[in-house]
C-alpha positions in Angstrom: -5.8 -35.4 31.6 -2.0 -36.1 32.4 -1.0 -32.8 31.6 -3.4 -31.8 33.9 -2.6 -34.7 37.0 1.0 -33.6 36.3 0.3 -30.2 37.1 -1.8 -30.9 40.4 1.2 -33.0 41.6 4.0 -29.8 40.1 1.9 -27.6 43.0 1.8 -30.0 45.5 5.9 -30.2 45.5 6.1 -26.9 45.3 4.0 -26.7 48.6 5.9 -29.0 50.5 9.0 -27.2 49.5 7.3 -23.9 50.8 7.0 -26.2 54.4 10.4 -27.2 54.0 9.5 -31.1 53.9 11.5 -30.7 50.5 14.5 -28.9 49.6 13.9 -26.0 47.8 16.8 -26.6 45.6 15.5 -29.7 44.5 16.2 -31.4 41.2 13.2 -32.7 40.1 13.3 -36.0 38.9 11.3 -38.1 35.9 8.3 -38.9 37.5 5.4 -40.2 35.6 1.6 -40.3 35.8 0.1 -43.7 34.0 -2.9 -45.3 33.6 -3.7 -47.9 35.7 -3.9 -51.2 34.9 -7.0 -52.3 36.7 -9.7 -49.8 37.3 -9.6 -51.0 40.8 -6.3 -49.5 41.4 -8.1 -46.0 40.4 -7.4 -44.2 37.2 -4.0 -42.9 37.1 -0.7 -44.0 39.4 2.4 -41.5 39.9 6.0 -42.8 41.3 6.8 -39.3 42.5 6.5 -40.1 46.0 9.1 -43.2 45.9 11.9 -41.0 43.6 11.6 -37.9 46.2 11.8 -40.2 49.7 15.3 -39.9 49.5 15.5 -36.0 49.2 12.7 -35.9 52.0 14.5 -38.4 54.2 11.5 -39.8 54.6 9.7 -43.2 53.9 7.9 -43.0 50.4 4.4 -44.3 51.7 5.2 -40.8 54.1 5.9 -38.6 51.8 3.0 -40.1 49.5 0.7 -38.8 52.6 1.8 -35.6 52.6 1.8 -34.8 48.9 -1.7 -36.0 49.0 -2.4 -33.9 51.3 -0.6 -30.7 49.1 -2.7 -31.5 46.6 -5.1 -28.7 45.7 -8.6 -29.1 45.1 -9.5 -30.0 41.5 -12.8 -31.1 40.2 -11.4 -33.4 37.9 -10.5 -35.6 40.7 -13.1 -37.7 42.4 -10.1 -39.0 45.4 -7.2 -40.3 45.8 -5.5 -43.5 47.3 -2.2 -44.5 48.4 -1.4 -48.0 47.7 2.0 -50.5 48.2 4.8 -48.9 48.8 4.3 -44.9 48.0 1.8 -45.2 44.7 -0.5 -42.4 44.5 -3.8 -43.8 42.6 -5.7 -41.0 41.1 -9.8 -41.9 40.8 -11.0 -39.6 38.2 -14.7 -37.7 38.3 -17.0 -38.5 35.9 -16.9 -34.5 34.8 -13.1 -35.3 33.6 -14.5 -37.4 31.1 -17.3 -35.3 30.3 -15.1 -32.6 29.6 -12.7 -34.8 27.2 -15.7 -35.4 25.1 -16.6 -31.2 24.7 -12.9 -30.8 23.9 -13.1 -33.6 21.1 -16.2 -31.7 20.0 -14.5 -28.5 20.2 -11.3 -28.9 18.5 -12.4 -31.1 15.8 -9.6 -32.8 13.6 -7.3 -30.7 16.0 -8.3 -32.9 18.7 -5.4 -35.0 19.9 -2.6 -32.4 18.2 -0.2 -30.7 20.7 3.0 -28.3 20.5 5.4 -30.7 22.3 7.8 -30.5 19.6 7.6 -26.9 19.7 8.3 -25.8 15.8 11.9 -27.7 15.8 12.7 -29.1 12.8 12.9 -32.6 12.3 14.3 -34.5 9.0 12.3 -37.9 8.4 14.4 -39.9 6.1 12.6 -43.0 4.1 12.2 -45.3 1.3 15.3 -44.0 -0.2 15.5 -46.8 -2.9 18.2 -47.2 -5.4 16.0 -46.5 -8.6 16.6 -49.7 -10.3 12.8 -51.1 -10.0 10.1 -50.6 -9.0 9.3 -51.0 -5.3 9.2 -54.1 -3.8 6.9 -54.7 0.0 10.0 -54.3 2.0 9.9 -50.8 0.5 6.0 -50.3 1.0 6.8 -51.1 4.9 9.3 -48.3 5.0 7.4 -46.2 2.6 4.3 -46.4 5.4 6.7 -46.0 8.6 8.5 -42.8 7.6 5.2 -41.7 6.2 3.2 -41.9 9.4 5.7 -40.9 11.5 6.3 -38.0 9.6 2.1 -37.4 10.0 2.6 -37.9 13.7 5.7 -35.4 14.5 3.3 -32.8 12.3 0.6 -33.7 14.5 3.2 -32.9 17.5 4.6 -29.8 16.4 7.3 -30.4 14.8 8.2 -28.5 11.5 8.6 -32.0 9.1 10.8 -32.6 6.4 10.1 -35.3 4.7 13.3 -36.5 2.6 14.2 -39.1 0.1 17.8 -39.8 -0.6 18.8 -41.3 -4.2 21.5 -43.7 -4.0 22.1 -42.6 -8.2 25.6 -43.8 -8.1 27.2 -46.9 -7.7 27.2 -50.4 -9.5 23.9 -50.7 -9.3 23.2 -47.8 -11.4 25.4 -49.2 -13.3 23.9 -52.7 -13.7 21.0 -51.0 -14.5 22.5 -49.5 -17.8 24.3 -52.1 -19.3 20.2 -54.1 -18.3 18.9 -51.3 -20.6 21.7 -51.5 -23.0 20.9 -55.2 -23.7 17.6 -54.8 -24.8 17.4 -52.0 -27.0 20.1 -54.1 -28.7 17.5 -56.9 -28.6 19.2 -59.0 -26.2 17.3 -61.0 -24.3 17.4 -62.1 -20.4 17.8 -65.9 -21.2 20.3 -64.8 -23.9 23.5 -66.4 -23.3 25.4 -63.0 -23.9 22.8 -61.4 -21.0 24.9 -59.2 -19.0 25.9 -61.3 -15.6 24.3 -58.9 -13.2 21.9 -57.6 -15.4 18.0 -56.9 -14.1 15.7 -59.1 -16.0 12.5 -57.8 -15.0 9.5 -56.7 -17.7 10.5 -53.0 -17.0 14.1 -53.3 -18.6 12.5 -53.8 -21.6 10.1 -51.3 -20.7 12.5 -48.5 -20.4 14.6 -49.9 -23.8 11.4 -49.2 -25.6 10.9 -45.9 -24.5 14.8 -44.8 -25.1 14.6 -46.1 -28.2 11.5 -44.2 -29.4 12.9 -41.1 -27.9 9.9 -40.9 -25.2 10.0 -37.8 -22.4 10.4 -39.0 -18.7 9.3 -36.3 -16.0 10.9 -36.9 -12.6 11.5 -34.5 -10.0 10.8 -31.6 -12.3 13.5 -32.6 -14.9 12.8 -33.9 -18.2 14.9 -36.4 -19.8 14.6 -37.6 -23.3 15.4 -40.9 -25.0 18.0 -40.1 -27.2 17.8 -43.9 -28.6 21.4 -44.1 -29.5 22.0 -48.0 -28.4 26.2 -46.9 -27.8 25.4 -44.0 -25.6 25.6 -45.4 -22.5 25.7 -42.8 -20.7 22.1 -41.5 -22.0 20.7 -44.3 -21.3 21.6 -44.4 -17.8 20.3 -41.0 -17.2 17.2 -42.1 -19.0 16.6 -45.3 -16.8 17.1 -43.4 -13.9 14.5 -40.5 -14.9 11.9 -43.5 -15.6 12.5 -45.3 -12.8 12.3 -42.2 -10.5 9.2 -41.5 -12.0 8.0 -45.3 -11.6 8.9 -45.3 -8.1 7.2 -41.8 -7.4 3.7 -43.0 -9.3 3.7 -45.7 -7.0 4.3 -43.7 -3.7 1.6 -41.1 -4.8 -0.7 -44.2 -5.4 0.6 -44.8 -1.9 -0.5 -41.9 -0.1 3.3 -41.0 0.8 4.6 -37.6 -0.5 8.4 -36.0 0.2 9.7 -32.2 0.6 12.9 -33.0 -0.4 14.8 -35.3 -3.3 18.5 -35.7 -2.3 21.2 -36.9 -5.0 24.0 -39.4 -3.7 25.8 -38.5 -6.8 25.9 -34.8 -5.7 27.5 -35.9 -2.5 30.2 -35.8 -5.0 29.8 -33.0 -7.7 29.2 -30.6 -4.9 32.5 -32.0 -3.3 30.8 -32.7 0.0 32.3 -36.1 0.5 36.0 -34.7 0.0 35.0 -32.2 2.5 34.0 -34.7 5.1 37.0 -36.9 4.9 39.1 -33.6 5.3 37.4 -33.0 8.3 38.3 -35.8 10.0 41.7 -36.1 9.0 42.0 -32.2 10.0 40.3 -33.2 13.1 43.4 -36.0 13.8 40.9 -39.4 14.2 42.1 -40.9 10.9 45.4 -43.1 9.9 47.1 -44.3 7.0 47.3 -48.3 6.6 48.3 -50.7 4.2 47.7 -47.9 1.3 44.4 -47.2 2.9 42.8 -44.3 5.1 41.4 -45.3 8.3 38.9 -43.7 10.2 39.2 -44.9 14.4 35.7 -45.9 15.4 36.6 -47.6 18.1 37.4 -44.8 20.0 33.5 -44.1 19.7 32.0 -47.9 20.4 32.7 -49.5 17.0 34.0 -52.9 17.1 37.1 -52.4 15.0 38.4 -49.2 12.8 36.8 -48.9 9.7 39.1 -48.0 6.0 37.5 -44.9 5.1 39.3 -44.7 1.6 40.9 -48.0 0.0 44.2 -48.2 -1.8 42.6 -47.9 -5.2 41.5 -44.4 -4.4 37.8 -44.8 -3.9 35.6 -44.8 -0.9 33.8 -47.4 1.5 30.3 -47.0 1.2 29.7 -45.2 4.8 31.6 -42.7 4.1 29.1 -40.6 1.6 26.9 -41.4 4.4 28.5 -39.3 6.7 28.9 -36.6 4.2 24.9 -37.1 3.9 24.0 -36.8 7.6 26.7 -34.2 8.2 24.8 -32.2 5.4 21.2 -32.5 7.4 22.7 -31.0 10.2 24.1 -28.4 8.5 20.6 -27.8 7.0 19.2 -28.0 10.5 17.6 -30.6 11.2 17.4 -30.4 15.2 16.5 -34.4 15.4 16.9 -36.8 12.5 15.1 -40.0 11.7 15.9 -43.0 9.2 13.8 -45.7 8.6 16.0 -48.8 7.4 15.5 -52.1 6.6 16.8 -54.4 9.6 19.9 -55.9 7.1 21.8 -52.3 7.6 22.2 -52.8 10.9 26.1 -52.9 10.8 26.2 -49.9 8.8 25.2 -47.5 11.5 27.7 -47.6 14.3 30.6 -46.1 12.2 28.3 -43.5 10.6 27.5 -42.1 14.3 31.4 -42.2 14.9 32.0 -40.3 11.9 29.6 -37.6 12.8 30.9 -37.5 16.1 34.3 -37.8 15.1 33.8 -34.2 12.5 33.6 -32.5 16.4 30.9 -30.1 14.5 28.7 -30.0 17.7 26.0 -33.1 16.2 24.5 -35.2 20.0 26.0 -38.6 20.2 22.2 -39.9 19.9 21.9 -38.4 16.4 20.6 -39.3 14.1 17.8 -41.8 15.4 17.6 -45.3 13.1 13.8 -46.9 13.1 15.3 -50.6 11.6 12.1 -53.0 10.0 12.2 -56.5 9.8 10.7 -57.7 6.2 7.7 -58.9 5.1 6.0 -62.5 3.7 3.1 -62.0 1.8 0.6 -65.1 1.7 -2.0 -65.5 -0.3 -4.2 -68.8 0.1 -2.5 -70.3 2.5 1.0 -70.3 0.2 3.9 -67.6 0.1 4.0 -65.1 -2.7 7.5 -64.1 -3.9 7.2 -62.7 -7.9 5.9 -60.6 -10.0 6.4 -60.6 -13.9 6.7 -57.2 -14.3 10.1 -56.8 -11.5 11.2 -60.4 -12.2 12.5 -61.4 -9.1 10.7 -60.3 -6.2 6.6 -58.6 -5.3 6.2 -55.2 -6.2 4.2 -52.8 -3.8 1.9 -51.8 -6.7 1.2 -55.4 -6.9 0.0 -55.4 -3.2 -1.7 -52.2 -3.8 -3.8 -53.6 -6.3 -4.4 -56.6 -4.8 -5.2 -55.4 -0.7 -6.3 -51.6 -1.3 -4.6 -48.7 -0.3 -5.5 -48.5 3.1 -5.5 -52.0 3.4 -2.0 -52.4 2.6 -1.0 -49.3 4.5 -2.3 -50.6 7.7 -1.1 -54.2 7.5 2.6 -52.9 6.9 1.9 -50.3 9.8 0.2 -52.6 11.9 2.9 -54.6 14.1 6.2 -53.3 15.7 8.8 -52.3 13.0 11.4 -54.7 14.5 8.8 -57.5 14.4 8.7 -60.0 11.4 5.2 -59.5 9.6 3.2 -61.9 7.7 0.7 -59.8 5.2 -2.0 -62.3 4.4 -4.0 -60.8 1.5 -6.8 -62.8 1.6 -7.4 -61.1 5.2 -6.8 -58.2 3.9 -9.2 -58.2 1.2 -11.8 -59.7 3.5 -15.1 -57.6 4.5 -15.1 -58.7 8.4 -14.2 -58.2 11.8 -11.4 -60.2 11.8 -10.0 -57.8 9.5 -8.9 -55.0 11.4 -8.9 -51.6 8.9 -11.9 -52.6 8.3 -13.3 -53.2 11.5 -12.0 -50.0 12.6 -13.5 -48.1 9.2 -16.6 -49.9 9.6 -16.7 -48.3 13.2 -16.9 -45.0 11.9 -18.8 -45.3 8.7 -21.5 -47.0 11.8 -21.9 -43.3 13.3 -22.8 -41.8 10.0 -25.4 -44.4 9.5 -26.7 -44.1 12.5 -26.5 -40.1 12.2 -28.2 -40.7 8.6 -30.9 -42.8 10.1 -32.1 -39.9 12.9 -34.0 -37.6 10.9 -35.6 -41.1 9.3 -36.8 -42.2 12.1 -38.5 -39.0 13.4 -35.4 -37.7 15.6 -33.4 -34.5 16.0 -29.9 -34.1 17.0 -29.8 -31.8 19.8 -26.0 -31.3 20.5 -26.0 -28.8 23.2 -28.5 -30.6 25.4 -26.6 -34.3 24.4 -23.6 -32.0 26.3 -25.7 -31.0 28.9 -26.9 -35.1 29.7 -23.9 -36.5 29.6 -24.2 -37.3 32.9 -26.9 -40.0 31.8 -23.7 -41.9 30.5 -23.6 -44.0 33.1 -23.7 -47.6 31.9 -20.4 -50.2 31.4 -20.3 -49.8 28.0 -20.3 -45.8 28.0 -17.8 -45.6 30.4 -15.0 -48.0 28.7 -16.2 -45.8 25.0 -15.3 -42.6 27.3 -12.3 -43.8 29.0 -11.2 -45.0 25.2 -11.7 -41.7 24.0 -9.6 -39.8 26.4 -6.3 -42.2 25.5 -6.1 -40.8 22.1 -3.6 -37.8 22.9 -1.8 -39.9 24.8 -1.5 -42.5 22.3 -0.3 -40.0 19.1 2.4 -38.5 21.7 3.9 -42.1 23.0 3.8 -43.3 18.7 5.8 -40.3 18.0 8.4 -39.9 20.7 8.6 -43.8 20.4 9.3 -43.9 16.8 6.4 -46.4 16.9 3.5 -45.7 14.6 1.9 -49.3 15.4 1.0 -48.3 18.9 -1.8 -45.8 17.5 -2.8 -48.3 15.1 -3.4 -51.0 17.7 -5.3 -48.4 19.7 -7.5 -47.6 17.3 -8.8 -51.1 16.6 -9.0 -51.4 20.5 -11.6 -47.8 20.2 -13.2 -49.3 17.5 -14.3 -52.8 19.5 -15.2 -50.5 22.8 -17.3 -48.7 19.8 -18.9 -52.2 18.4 -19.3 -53.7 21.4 -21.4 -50.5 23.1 -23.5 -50.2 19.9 -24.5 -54.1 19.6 -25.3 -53.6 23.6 -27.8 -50.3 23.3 -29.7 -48.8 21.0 -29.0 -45.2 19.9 -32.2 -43.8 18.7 -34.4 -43.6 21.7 -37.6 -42.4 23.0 -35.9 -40.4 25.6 -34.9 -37.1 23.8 -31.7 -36.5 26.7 -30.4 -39.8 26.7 -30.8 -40.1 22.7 -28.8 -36.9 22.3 -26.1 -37.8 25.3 -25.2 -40.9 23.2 -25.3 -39.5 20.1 -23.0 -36.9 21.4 -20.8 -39.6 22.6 -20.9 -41.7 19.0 -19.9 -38.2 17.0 -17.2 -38.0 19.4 -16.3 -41.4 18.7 -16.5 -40.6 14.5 -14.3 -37.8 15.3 -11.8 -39.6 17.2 -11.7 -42.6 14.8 -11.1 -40.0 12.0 -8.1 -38.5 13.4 -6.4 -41.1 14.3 -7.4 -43.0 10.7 -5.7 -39.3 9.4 -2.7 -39.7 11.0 -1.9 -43.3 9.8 -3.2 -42.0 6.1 -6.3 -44.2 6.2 -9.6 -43.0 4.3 -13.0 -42.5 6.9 -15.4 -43.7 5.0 -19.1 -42.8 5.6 -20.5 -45.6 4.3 -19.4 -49.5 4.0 
């Protein structure tokens, strides 16, 4: 319907310029066509008359009058109205939304996709956890964002890459090791000869176990087998890695989240990547030598302060393989970049974006786009949940998962804006009622098919075509809101994506689902009259279709039955 408004406005401009009331070498500017906010005020509002006065030299409410008057004749609009100071209110016909509901039946599950993304590729980086445990609920949050925004630029046309990016080197991986170590040696976590930073979760021993009794891991494709030499620590690292991988990826699958690509820090390094960005920007002259240590100057691109790029002992800052990691995305080209990132590595980003700028390799001073999350408190009865046995220290996801349900789980974490602190209460999640809102929005659709189910049992066909034809008999309260809900669904899955902000289609959908509730405790379905019985049963599969979509896109089941 915008794309359409949008259009009607395009030709009106363009007539005015033919009259020379505009230039003809106009620059257009950023108008926009939104829905109103009281169905008083009409259907739709556009600025453009108040951003072209100017160019016009004339007074917006003016020009507002006379692209009215441009506007050609279009049976999707009833009239249109001119209010305060240059608005033009657009009331659409009832047809508009008639037509909506045919296009919902006629694409199907393509309903709501577009091409605005126009095959580009676009690299969605998340999760990305150092695979030292298993995943906690801060992960599950970012596990579900990059997931369903990844779902929504597919479902915008974007060519998707999904990525993951093992941070396998470090101290952590290290840590993890000498954990391992310990307890195939049958060291214990309350031992006092535990290592200091050693993980004391159940898994440690977990992994030990399986090292020791030379157990195959699968991860990624690669087998790695316990060697169960308790000196070798450099076996057992690789084998704690493989199983934790493979932990971590059970977990995800149980999840519903999948990736295209599995990127190694520590190849950042054997592929001399990292050297080759540092050369870079020394070649490119935005480095400096100080106190022993190489500098990189980020102020010069909004940083707060330089940044050391390698210290005097030789080894590098952390955001340096960063850089070498991002540089390498746009070298595989990925036209726009995404990373979903817990809120804590907020400081982090600034001197990456200088670095990438600072490599003068051609990478937009917007790139790559950060989505940052706030974390999560899980309640259960009323009282905070922070451990599970099996990690030791914090709540897994797979503890959640078993707990909530999938989809349960995935929409809580999904379900209020990323930078927003969220409170997961799992009793409300496991709850069978309206105040819970997956399931109020599943039990919405799985409502259709009963009613669809209960048809034939009740004497009554489904006539489709001649529902389409009555659809004018769709005239109460109820059926208007249900169709004016329907028609927001493309908009909503194009403002998630380009916003970066999945929880705007999942708020919709529980607003769909209470126009849906609402209409069916109001009228009954199943009438006498065979045109009005198939015109709302027309607009109720419309509905299930819409409901399933939208529950696709956020990787949410449809069930057909609660």
């Amino acid at each position: 319907m915008k794309a359409q408004l949008r259009e009607l406005v395009l030709q009106a401009i363009k007539s005015l310029q033919n009259d020379t009331v505009l230039p003809a070498d106009l620059v257009l500017p950023g108008f926009v066509i939104e829905r109103a906010r009281s169905r008083e005020h009409g259907d739709f509002a556009c600025n453009i008359a108040m951003l072209l006065a100017k160019p016009a030299r004339a007074k917006p409410r003016e020009l507002a009058e006379k692209l009215v008057a441009a506007l050609p004749a279009n049976a999707l609009v009833e009239k249109v109205e001119i209010a305060g100071p240059g608005f033009i209110n657009f009331y659409l016909a009832a047809g508009a939304y008639h037509a909506e509901v045919r296009q919902i039946l006629d694409l199907g599950d393509a309903y709501g996709r577009s091409e605005s993304g126009a095959g580009k590729t676009v690299g969605v980086e998340f999760v990305s956890a150092n695979p030292t445990g298993p995943l906690h609920v801060g992960h599950g949050r970012n596990a579900v964002i990059g997931d369903c925004l990844s779902r929504l630029f597919d479902a915008t046309g974007w060519n998707v890459q999904r990525e993951f990016y093992y941070n396998d080197a470090g101290v952590q991986i290290a840590n993890l090791a000498i954990s391992v170590q310990a307890r195939a040696r049958g060291v214990l976590p309350n031992d006092s000869n535990w290592p200091e930073n050693g993980y004391r979760g159940d898994y440690i021993a977990d992994v030990a176990r399986a090292y020791l009794d030379h157990e195959p891991v699968v991860a990624d494709g690669e087998t790695v087998i316990g060697e169960g030499d308790v000196d070798n620590l450099d076996a057992i690292r690789r084998f704690a890695v493989a199983s934790l991988r493979r932990e971590q990826d059970l977990d995800l699958k149980a999840f519903g989240v999948g990736f295209d690509v599995y990127f190694l820090e520590s190849s950042l390094y054997s592929d001399g990547k990292v050297d080759e960005t540092v050369k870079g920007l020394v070649d490119h002259g935005h480095t400096y030598e100080s106190d022993g240590a190489l500098w990189l100057r980020t102020t010069d691109y909004g940083d707060d302060k330089d940044r050391v790029m390698r210290k005097s002992d030789g080894t590098f800052t952390y955001f340096v393989p960063d850089v070498a990691y991002h540089l390498s995305k746009w070298q595989r080209g990925y036209e726009h970049a995404v990373t979903v990132l817990g809120a804590d590595h907020h400081g982090t980003l600034a001197r990456v974006k200088a670095g990438l700028q600072a490599l003068d390799v051609g990478i937009p001073k917007g790139w790559p786009e950060y989505v940052l999350y706030q974390m999560i408190t899980v309640m259960r009865g009323g009282e905070e949940v922070k451990i599970s046995k099996r990690a030791g220290s914090y709540l897994t996801l797979r503890d959640l998962i078993d707990e909530a349900g999938r989809d349960a789980t995935r929409y809580f974490l999904i379900a209020r804006k990323t930078d927003s602190q969220l409170i997961f209460d799992i009793d409300l999640a496991r709850s069978q009622s309206n105040d819970n809102p997956v399931y109020y929005i599943q039990y919405a659709h799985a409502r259709v098919c009963s009613v669809l189910r209960q048809a034939p049992e009740k004497g009554f066909t489904f006539d489709q075509q001649d529902g389409l034809a009555h659809l004018a008999r769709l005239d109460n309260e109820h059926e208007q809101i249900l169709l004016t809900e329907l028609s927001k669904y493309p908009e909503m899955v194009e403002a998630a994506a380009v916003n970066l902000e999945p929880h705007i289609l999942a708020a919709w959908l529980r607003e769909l689902a209470n126009a849906f509730h609402t209409y069916y405790n109001s009228h009954q379905f199943l009438v006498d009259d065979a045109a009005l019985r198939n015109a709302r049963l027309v607009l109720v599969v419309a509905t299930r279709q819409v409901l399933k979509n939208g529950l696709g896109l956020l990787g949410l089941s449809a069930p057909e039955s609660m």
